[in-house]
N, C-alpha and C positions, 0 to 999 in steps of 0.2 A: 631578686633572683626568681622568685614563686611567681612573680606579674610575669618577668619571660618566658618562665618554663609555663605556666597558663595562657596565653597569646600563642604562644608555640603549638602547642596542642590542639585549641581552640582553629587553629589557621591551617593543621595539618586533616581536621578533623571534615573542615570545609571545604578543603582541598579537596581530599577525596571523595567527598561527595558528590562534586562540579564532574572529577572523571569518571566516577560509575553512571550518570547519568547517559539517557540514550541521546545522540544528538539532533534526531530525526524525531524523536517521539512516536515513534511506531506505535498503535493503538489509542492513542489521546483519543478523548471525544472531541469531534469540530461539530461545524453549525452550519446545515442545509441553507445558505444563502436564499434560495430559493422558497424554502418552509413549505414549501408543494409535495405532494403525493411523489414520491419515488418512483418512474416507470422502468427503468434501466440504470446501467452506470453512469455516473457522472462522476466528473474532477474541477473537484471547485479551487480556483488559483486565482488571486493568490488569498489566501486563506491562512491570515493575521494571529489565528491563536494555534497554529503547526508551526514550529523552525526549519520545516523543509518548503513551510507556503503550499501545501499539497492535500487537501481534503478527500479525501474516497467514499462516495456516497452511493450505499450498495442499496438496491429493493430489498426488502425482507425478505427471509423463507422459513417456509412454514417447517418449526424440525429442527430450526438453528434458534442459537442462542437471542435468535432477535424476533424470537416467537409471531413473528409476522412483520413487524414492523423496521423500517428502515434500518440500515445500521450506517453511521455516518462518525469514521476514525480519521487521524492525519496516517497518511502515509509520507512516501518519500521512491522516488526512484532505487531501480537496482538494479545488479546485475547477476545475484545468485541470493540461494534463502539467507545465505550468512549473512547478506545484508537488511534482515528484516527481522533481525530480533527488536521482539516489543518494550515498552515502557512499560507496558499492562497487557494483559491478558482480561482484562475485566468484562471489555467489550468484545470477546473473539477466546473463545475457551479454547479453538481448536489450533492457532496459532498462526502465523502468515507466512504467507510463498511468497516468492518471486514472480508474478507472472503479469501476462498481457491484462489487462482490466477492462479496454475498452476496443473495438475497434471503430472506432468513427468519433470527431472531434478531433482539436488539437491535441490531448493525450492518446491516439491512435496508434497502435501498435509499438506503444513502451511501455518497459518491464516499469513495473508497481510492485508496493507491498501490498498483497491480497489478505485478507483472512479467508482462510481452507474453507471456510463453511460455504465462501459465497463465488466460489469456483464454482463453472460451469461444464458438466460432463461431455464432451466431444466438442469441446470449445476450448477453452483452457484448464481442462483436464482430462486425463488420460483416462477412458472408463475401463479401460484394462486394469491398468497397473497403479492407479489412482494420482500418478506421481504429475506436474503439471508439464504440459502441451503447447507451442504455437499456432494459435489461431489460424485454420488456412487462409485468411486474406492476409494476415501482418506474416507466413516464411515467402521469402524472397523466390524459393526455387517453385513456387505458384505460377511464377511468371515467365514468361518465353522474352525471348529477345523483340523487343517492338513494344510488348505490354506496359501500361504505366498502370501502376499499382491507385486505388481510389486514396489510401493511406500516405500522404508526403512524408511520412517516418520508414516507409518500408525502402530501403536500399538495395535495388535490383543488382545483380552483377553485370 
């Protein structure tokens, strides 16, 4: 009776730590495939040690938690900040948006988990209200009827 009531326990215990878990790993550290100097955003896919396959490889800045130096987390696609809650915060103290990350590449003009530090003001983000922005090449109503967007992610009407 104590072996089931212990297995029992043991199994609920595990349980629930399989559902607290994040399933995207928001903030994990991945690995600059490239191992080169950071000049802009990059989206390393598919990228073996994220469950989303989604690497976010920001430049440093000078002021953020990456005191110069690169910062390279798994992300994961979104469609609002509720979908970017982190696994960690270790790498990103100020927490992550939802926003556009790059625009040019196959991840062009789709929502990412950002970290706030490595948003960019009158890019994707709002230097008003600090709150985050779409990129004027990735909103659609940029374009007039005839124009094709340089982005194949941007869905003209």
């Amino acid at each position: 009776m104590r072996a089931l009531l212990l297995c029992t326990l043991v199994a609920g215990v595990v349980g629930a730590g399989f559902l607290a878990c994040n399933p995207n790993s928001i903030g994990r550290p991945c690995v600059n495939p490239e191992g080169s100097a950071v000049q802009g955003t990059q989206v390393s896919s598919p990228a073996l040690e994220c469950p989303s396959r989604l690497c976010l490889i920001q430049p440093g800045q000078l002021g953020s938690d990456t005191d110069g130096g690169s910062r390279a987390t798994c992300t994961a696609e979104c469609q609002s900040n509720g979908d970017c809650d982190p696994e960690t915060n270790k790498f990103c103290k100020a927490g992550f948006a939802c926003a556009i990350a790059s625009t040019a590449g196959p991840f062009c003009c789709r929502k990412l988990c950002v970290c706030r530090d490595d948003l960019v003001p009158g890019v994707n983000l709002d230097p008003i209200d600090g709150g985050v922005q779409i990129p004027h090449s990735c909103d659609p109503l940029t374009y007039s009827a005839g124009q094709v967007p340089q982005c194949p992610n941007v869905k003209v009407k």
